[in-house]
C-alpha positions in Angstrom: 5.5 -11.2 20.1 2.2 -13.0 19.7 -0.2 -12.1 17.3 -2.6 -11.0 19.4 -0.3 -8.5 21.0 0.2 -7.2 17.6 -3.1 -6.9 16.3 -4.0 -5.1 19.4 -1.1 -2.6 19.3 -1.7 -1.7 15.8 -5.2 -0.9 16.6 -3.9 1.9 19.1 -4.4 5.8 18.5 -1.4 7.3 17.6 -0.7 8.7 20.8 -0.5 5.3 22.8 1.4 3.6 20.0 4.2 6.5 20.2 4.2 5.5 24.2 4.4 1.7 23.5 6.9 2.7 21.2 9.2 4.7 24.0 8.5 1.9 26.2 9.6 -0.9 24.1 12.4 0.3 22.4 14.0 1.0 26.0 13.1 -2.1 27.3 14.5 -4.0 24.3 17.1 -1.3 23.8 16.6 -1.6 19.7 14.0 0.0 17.3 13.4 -1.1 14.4 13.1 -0.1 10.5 12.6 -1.5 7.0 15.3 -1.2 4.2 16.7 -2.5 1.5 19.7 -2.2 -1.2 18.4 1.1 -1.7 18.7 2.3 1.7 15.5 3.0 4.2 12.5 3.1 3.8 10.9 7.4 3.6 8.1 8.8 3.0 6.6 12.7 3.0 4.9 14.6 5.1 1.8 16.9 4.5 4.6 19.9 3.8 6.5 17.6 1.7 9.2 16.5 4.1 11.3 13.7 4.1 10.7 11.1 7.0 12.3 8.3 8.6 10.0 5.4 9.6 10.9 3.8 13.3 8.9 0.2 14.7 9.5 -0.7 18.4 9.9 -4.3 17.3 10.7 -6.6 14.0 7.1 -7.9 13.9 5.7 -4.2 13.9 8.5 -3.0 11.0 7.7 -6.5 9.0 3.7 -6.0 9.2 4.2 -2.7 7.2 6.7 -4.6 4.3 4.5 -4.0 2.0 2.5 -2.7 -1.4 5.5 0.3 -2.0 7.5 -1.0 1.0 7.0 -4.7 -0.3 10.9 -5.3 -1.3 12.1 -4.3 2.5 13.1 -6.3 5.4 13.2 -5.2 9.4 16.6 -4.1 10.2 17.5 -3.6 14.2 19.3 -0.3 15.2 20.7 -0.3 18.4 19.1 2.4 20.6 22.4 3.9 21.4 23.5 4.3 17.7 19.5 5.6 17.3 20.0 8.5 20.3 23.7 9.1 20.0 23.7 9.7 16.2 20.2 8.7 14.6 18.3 11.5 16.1 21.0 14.3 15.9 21.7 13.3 12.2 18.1 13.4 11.2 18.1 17.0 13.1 20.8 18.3 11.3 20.3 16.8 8.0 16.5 18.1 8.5 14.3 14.6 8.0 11.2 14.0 10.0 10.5 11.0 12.4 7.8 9.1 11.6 6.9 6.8 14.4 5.2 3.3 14.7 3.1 3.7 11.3 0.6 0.5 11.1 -0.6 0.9 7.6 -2.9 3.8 7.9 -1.1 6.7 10.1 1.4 7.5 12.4 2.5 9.7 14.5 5.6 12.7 13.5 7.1 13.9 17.1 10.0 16.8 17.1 13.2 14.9 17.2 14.1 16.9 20.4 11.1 15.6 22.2 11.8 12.2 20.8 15.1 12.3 22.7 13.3 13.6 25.6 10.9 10.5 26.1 13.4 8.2 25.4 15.9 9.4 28.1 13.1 10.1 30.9 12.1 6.4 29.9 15.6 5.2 30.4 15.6 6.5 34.1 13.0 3.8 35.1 15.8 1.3 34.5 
């Protein structure tokens, strides 16, 4: 990814990064998110709910590695392993999504609907 491409995507509103998002991660069939020895990277919502953060690509995940985040590095997860048990475990266990955050917001999708985009995406392929 070029840095242009990158400046310009995080510049997006919310809504139109959470579409590149659904786009990318089918087409590249990965998404991406930060961790580290301590596990993943979370934050919490406005009701105090735990979230999971999720980048369409490494350079998105790596731009946001840093002030709390700083001691994180971009891990892939295959998009299989992130619909087949990702997005049912985060379900069950209850954890928010939080989804292609650029250092100032993101956007927080029901997991169902989540699943949804993704697999009407994956029909155009």
């Amino acid at each position: 990814m070029n840095e242009k491409e990158l400046e310009m995507t995080l510049r997006l509103d919310p809504n139109k990064r959470y579409r590149y998002f659904i786009k990318k991660v089918v087409d590249y069939e990965e998404v991406w998110s930060l961790s580290n020895e301590k596990g993943w990277v979370t934050s919490e919502d406005d009701n105090g709910k735990i979230q999971l953060h999720f980048w369409p690509t490494k350079e998105h995940a790596k731009y946001c590695a840093i002030e709390n985040w700083k001691d994180t590095n971009p891990e892939s997860i295959s998009l299989e392993d992130f619909v087949e048990n990702w997005l049912p475990g985060m379900l069950e266990d209850k954890v928010g999504i939080s989804i292609f955050f650029n250092n100032n917001d993101s956007i927080s999708i029901p997991i169902p609907q989540v699943h949804s985009d993704i697999e009407d995406e994956l029909e155009n392929y």
